[in-house]
LOZA-278313 format. One record per residue (C-alpha): residue in three letters; y, z, x. Coordinates in steps of 0.2 Angstrom, whole numbers. Layout:
% LOZA-278313
{r=ALA&yy=Y&zz=Z&xx=X}
...
//
This chain:
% LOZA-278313
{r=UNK&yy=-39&zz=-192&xx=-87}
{r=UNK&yy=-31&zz=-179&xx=-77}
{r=UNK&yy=-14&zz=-177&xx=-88}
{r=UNK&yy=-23&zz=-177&xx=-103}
{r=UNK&yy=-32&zz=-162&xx=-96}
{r=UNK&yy=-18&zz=-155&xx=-92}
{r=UNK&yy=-11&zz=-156&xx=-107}
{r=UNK&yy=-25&zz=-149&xx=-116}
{r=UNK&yy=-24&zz=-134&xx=-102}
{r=UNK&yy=-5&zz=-130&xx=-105}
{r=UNK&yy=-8&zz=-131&xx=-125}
{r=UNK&yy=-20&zz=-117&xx=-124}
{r=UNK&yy=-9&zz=-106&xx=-111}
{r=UNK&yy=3&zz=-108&xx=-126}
{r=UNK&yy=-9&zz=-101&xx=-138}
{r=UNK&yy=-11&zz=-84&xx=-145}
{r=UNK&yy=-28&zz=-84&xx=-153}
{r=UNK&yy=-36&zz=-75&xx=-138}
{r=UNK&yy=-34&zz=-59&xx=-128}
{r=UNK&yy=-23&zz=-61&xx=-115}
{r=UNK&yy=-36&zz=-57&xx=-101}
{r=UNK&yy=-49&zz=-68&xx=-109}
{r=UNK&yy=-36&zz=-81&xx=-110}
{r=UNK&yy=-30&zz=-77&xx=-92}
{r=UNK&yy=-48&zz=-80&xx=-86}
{r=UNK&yy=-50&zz=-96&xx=-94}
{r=UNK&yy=-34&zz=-103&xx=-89}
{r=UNK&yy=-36&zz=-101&xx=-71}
{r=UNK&yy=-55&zz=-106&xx=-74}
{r=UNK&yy=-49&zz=-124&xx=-82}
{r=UNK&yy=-35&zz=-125&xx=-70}
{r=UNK&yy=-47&zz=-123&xx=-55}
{r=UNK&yy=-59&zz=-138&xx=-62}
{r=UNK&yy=-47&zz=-150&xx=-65}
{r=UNK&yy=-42&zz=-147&xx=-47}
{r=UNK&yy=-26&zz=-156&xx=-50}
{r=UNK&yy=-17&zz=-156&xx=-34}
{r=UNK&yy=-21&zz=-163&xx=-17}
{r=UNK&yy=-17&zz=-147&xx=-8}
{r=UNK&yy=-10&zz=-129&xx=-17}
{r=UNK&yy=-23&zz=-130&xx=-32}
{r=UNK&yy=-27&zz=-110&xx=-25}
{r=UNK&yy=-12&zz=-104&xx=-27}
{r=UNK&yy=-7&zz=-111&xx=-42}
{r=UNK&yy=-19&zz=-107&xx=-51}
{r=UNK&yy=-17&zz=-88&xx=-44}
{r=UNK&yy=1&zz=-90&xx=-52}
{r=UNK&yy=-6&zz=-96&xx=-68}
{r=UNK&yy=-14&zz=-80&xx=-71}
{r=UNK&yy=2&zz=-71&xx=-70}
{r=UNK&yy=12&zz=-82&xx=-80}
{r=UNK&yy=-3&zz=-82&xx=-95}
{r=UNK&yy=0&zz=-61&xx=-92}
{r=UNK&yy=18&zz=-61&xx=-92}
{r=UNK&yy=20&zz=-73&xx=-109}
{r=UNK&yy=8&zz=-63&xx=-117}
{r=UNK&yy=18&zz=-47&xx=-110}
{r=UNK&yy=5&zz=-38&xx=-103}
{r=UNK&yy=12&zz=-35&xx=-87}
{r=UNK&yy=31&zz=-43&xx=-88}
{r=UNK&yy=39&zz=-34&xx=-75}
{r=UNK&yy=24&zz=-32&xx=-59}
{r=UNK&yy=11&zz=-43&xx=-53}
{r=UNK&yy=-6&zz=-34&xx=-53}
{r=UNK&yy=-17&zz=-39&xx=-37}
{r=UNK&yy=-30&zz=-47&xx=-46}
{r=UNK&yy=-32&zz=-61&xx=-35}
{r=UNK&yy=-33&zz=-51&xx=-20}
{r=UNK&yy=-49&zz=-42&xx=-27}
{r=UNK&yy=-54&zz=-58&xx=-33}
{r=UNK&yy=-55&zz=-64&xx=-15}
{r=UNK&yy=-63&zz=-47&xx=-12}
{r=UNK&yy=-77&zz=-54&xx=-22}
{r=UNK&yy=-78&zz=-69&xx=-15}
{r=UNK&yy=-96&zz=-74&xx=-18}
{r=UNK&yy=-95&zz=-68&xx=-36}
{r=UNK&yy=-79&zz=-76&xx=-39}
{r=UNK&yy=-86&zz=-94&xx=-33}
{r=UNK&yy=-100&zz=-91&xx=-46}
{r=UNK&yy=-89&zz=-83&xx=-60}
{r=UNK&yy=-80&zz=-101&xx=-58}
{r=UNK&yy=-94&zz=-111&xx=-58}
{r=UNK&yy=-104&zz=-103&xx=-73}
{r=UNK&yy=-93&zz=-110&xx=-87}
{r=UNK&yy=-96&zz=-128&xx=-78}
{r=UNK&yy=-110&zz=-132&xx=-93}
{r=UNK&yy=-118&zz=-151&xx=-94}
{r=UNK&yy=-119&zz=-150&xx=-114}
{r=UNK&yy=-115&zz=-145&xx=-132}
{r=UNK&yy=-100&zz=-133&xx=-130}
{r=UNK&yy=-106&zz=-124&xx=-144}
{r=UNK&yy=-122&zz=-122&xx=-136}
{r=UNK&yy=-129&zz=-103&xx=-131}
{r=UNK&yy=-128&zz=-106&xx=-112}
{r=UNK&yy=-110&zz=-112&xx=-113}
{r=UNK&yy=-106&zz=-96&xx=-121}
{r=UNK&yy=-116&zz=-88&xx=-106}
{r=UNK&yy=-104&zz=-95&xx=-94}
{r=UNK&yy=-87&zz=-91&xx=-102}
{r=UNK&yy=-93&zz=-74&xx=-105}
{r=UNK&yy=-100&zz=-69&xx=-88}
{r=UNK&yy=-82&zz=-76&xx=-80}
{r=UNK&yy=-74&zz=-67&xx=-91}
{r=UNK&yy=-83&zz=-51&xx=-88}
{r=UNK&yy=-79&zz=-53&xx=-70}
{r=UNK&yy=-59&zz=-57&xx=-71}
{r=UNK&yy=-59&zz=-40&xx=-84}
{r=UNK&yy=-67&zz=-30&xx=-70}
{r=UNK&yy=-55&zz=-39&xx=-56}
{r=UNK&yy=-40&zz=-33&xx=-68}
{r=UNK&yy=-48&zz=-16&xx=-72}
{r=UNK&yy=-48&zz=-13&xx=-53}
{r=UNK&yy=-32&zz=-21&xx=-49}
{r=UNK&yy=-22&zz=-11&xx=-61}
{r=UNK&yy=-31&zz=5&xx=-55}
{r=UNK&yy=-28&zz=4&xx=-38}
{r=UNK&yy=-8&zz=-2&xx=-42}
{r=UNK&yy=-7&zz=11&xx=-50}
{r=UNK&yy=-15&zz=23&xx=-36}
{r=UNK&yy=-2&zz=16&xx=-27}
{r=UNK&yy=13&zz=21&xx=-36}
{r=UNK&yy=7&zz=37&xx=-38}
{r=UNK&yy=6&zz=37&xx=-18}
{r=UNK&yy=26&zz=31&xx=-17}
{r=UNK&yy=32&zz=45&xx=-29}
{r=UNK&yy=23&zz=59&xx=-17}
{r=UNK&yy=30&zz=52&xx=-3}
{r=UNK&yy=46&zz=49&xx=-11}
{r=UNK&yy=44&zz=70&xx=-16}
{r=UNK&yy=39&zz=75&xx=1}
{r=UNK&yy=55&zz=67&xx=11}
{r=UNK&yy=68&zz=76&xx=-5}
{r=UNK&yy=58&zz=94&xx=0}
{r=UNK&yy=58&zz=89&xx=20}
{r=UNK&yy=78&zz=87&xx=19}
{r=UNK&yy=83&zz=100&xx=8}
{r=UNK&yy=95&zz=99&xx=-5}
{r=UNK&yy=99&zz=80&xx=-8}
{r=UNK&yy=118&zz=75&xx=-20}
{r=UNK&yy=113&zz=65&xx=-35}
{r=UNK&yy=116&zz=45&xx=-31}
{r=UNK&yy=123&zz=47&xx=-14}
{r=UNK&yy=117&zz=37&xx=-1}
{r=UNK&yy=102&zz=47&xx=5}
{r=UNK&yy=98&zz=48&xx=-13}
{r=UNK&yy=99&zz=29&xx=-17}
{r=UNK&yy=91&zz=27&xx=1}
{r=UNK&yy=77&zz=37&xx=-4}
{r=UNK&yy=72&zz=29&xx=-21}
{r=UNK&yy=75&zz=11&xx=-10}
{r=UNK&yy=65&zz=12&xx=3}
{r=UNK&yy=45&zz=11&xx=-6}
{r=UNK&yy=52&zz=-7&xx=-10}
{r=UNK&yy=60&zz=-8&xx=7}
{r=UNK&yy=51&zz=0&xx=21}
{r=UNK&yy=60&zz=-12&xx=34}
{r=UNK&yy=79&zz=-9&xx=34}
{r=UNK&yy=96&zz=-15&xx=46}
{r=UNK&yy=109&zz=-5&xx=41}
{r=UNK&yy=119&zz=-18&xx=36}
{r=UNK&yy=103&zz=-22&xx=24}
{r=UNK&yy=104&zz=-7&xx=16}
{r=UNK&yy=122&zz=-6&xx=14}
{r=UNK&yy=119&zz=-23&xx=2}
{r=UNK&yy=104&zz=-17&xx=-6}
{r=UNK&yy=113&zz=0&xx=-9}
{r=UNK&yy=129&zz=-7&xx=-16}
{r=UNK&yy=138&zz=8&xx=-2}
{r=UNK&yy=151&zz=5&xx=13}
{r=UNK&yy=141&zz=3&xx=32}
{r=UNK&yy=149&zz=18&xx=36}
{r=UNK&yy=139&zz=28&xx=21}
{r=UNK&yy=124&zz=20&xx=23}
{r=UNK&yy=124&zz=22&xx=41}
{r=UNK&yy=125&zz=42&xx=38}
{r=UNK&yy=111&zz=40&xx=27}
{r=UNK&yy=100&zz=31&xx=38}
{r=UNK&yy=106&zz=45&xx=53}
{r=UNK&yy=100&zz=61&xx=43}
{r=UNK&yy=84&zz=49&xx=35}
{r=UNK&yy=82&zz=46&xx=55}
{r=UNK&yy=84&zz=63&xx=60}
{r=UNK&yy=71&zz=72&xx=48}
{r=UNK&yy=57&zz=60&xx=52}
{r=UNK&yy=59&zz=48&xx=35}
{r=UNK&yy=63&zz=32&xx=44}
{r=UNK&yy=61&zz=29&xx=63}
{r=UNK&yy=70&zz=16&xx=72}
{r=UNK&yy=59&zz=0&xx=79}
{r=UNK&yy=68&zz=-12&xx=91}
{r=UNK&yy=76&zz=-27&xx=86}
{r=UNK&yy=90&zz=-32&xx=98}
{r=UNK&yy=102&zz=-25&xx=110}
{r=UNK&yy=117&zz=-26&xx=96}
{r=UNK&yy=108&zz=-20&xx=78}
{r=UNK&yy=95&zz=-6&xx=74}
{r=UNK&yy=81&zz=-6&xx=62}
{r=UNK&yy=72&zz=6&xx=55}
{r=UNK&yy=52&zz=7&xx=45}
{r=UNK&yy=47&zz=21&xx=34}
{r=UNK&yy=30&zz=27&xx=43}
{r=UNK&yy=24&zz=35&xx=26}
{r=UNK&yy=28&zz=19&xx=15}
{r=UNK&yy=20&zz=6&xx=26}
{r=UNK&yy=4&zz=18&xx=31}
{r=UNK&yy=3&zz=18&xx=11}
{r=UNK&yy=3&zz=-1&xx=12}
{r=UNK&yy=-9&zz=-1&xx=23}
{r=UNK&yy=-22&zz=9&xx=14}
{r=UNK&yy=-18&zz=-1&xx=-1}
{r=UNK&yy=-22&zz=-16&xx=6}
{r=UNK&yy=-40&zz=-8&xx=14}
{r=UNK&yy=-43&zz=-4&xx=-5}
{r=UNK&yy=-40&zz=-20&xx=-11}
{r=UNK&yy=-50&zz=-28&xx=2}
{r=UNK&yy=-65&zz=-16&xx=3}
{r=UNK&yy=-79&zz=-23&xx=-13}
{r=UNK&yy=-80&zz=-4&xx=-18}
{r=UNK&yy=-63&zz=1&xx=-15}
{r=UNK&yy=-66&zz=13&xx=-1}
{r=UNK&yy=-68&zz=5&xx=15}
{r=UNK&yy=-78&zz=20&xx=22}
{r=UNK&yy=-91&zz=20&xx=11}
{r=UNK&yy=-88&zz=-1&xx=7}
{r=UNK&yy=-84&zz=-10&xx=23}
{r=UNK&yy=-68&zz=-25&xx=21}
{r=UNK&yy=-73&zz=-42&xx=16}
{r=UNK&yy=-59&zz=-48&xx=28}
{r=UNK&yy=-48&zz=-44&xx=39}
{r=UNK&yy=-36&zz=-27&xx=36}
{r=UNK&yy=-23&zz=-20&xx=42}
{r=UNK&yy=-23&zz=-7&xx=59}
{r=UNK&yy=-20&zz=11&xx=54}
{r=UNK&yy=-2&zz=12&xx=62}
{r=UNK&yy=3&zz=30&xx=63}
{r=UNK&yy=-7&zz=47&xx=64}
{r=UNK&yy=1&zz=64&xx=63}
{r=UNK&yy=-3&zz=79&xx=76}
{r=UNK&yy=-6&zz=96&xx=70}
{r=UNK&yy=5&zz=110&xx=74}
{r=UNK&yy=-2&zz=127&xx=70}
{r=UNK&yy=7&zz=143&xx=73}
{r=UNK&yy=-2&zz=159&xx=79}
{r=UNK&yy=1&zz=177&xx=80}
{r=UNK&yy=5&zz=182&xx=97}
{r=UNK&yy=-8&zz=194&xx=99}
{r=UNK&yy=-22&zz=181&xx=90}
{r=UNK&yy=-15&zz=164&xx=102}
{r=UNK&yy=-34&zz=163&xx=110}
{r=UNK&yy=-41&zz=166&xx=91}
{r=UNK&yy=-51&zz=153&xx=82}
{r=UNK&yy=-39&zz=139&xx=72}
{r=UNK&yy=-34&zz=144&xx=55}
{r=UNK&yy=-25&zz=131&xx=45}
{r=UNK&yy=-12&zz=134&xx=35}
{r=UNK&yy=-17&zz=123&xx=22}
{r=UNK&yy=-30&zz=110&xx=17}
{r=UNK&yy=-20&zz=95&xx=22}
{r=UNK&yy=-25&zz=94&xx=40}
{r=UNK&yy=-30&zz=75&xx=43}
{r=UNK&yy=-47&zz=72&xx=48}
{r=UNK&yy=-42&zz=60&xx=65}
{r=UNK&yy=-25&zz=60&xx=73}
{r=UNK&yy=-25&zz=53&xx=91}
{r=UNK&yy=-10&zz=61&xx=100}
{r=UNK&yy=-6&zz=79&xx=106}
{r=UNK&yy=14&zz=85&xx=104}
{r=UNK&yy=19&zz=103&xx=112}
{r=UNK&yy=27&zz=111&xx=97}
{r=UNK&yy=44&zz=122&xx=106}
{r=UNK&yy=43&zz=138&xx=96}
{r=UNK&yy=32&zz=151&xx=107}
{r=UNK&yy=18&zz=155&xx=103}
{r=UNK&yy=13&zz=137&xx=96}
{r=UNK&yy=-4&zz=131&xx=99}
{r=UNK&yy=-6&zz=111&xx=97}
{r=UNK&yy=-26&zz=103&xx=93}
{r=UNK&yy=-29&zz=87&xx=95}
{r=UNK&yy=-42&zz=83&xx=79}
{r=UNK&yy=-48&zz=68&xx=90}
{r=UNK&yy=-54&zz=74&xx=105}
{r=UNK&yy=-54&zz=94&xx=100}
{r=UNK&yy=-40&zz=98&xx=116}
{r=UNK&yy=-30&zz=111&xx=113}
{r=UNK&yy=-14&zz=114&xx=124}
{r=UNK&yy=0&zz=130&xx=124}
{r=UNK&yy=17&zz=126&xx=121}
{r=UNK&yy=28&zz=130&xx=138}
{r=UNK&yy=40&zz=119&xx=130}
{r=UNK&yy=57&zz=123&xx=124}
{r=UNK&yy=63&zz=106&xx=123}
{r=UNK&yy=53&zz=98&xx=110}
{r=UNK&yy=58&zz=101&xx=92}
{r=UNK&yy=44&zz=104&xx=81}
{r=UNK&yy=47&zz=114&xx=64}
{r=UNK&yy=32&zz=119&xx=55}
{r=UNK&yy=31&zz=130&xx=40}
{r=UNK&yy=20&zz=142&xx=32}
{r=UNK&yy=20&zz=129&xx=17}
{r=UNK&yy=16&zz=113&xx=29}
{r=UNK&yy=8&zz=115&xx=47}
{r=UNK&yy=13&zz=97&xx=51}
{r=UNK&yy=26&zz=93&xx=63}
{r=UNK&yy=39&zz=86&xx=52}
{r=UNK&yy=53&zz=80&xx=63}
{r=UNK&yy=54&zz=63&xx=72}
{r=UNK&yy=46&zz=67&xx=88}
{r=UNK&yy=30&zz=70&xx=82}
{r=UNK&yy=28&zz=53&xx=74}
{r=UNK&yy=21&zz=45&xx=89}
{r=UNK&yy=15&zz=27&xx=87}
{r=UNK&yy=-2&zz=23&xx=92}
{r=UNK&yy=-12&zz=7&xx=99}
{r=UNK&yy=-29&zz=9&xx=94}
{r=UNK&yy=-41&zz=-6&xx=89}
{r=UNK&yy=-45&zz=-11&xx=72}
{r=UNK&yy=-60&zz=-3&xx=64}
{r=UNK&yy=-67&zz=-11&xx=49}
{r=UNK&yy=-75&zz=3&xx=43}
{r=UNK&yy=-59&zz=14&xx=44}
{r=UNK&yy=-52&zz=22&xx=27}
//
């Protein structure tokens, strides 16, 4: 009974009579009440969706997380999958019911899925437009250019990585890194006493709030607490704000509307008069300093060299944004 099924199943994934989505649904639907397998039914059946989307060419080059908002939905989901399960005429007005509630529900997990790929997208090419105004003038398909366009796909690098991934000589790629390195871009992480690595604070926060977005029902954790576990905010940026020296005790003016809302660390900035806050607790310290090596502008109050990306241990807080 159960090849004939599945023959039946693979006949209609090769059909065109249906909307992709709506056909998408009720693939994985069928695939997940046959229940073919004695172990890895889930995850094939995930995989099904994107197959029936790719043949269809709706989305032939990226893999939208629907199942992860799926799995968001848990309880809806279970019931989405179990309201097509109709006892009767196939024809009949409640079987209809079934199919059309499940597929309502997989059109919303896609509608979602998409947005929020999409959000983060948007989110890389900021990023990716922030680090070319941090460093400055930056030669068309050098190193640091290739490095830059890379590293949303690769937050995680070796050297020797990136020298594949890049198609450049170590050498190359190793001045890349450095300069990446020295503006703040990347920031090494250990590994071993013989080869360096390096992570792209920026690309893997933006993972992270992904990841809260996909797993929060509303998409916003703080307003929609996570239906499971998500990731620990990693890395928080201080605010360096510069004063006149004849307003240093003054109230705090930003300089733009960008300041965080929560950054945990305090960093002496080294050009007098610099004033730092923490947003956390509300301190605020005077810069003695002359060693540090902080660089705001008038354009961007935030610290943006390397020693002001301090990494923080904090607990995870499921309510966190």
């Amino acid at each position: 009974m159960v090849p004939a099924l599945l023959n039946d199943l693979i006949a209609f994934c090769n059909d065109d009579s249906l909307p992709a989505v709506a056909q998408a649904a009720l693939a994985h639907e069928q695939f997940e009440t046959i229940h073919p397998f004695v172990d890895g039914n889930g995850r094939t059946g995930r995989a099904l969706i994107h197959l029936v989307l790719r043949r269809r060419d709706l989305a032939r080059r990226v893999i939208i997380p629907v199942s992860l908002i799926l799995a968001t939905w848990s309880q809806s989901y279970v019931r989405g999958l179990t309201d097509p399960r109709y006892r009767g005429p196939a024809e009949s007005r409640a079987a209809h019911e079934g199919n059309n509630r499940w597929i309502a529900l997989f059109a919303a997990a896609c509608q979602r899925a998409a947005a929020d790929a999409a959000a983060f997208e948007q989110r890389t090419l900021e990023i990716e437009t922030t680090w070319r105004e941090r460093l400055g003038s930056v030669r068309a398909n050098s190193s640091v250019d290739l490095l830059l366009r890379a590293l949303p796909g690769a937050p995680i690098i070796t050297v020797n990585g990136a020298a594949k991934l890049l198609g450049r000589s170590f050498v190359a790629t190793n001045n890349a890194i450095d300069r990446l390195d020295a503006s703040g871009i990347l920031q090494q992480v250990p590994l071993d006493r013989r080869n360096r690595a390096f992570e792209a604070p920026d690309v893997i926060q933006a993972f992270n709030d992904l990841e809260r977005r996909l797993a929060s029902p509303g998409g916003d954790t703080r307003m929609s607490p996570p239906a499971r576990t998500v990731p620990r905010r990693r890395y928080r940026r201080c605010v360096v704000l510069r004063l006149a020296r004849s307003s240093i005790d003054s109230p705090w003016p930003l300089a733009d509307s960008h300041k965080p809302s929560n950054v945990p660390g305090v960093h002496l900035g080294s050009r007098s008069p610099y004033r730092v806050r923490c947003a956390s607790t509300s301190k605020t310290v005077s810069s003695p300093s002359s060693s540090s090596h902080c660089s705001p502008t008038s354009t961007n109050p935030y610290c943006t060299t390397r020693n002001c990306l301090k990494r923080v241990r904090q607990p995870a807080q499921g309510g966190e944004a």
